[in-house]
C-alpha positions in Angstrom: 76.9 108.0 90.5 80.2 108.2 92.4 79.1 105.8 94.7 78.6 103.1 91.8 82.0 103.8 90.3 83.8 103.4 94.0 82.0 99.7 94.3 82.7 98.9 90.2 86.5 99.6 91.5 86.2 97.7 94.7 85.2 94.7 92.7 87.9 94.7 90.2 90.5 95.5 93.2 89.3 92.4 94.8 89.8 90.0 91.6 93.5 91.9 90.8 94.4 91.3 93.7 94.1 87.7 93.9 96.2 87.6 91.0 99.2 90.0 91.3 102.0 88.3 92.5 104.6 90.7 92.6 104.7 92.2 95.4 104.5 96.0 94.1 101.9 95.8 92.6 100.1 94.0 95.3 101.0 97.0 97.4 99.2 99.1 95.1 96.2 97.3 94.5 95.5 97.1 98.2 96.3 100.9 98.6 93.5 101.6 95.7 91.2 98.9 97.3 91.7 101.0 100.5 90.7 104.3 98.7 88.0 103.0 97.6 86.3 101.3 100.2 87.2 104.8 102.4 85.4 106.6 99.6 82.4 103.7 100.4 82.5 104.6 103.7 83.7 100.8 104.8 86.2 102.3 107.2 87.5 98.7 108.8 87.9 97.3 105.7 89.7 100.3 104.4 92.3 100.1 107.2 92.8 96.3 106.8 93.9 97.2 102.7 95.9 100.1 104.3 97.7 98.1 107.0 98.7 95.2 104.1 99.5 97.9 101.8 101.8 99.7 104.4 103.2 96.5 105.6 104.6 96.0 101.3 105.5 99.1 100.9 107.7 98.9 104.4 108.8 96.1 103.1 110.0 97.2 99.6 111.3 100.1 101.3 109.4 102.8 99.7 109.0 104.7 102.4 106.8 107.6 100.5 104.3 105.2 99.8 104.1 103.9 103.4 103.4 107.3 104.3 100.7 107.5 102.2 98.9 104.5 103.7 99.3 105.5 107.2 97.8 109.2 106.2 95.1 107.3 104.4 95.0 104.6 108.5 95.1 108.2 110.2 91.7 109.2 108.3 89.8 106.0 109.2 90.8 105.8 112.0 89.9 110.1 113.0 86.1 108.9 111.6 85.8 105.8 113.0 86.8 107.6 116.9 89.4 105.2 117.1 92.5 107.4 118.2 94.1 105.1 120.3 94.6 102.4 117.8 97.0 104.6 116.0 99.9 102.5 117.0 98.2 99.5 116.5 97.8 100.1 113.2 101.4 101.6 112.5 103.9 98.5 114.7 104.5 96.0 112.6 
């Protein structure tokens, strides 16, 4: 059941995100998009929504935010093996 409601969410992510224009919110629609495609177990598209989110937030200067997406990188990341693309993920 979980499962179901993670890939309901992706979809409306998707289609919310094509539409948000301010920036904000854009960050937060990838950030959820992220979630939910981690909770899907689609790790490496999870860490492309994280990076974009990261990238607005850092941008916006909401630094606690920012944080949060590169806790949520970190995690995909640990399960994908992939510990040397931590700084990959983080320079921008």
């Amino acid at each position: 059941m979980a499962q179901c409601q993670w890939a309901s969410a992706h979809l409306v992510l998707v289609r919310a995100r094509k539409a948000a224009a301010d920036p904000f919110l854009k960050a937060e629609i990838f950030q959820k998009d992220a979630e939910a495609l981690r909770y899907l177990g689609r790790f490496l598209e999870s860490l492309s929504c994280y990076r974009k989110s990261h990238f607005l937030y850092k941008k916006l200067l909401i630094p606690s935010e920012s944080l949060s997406c590169l806790l949520g990188m970190s995690a995909c990341l640990r399960v994908l093996g992939r510990y040397g693309d931590c700084l990959l993920y983080t320079s921008e």
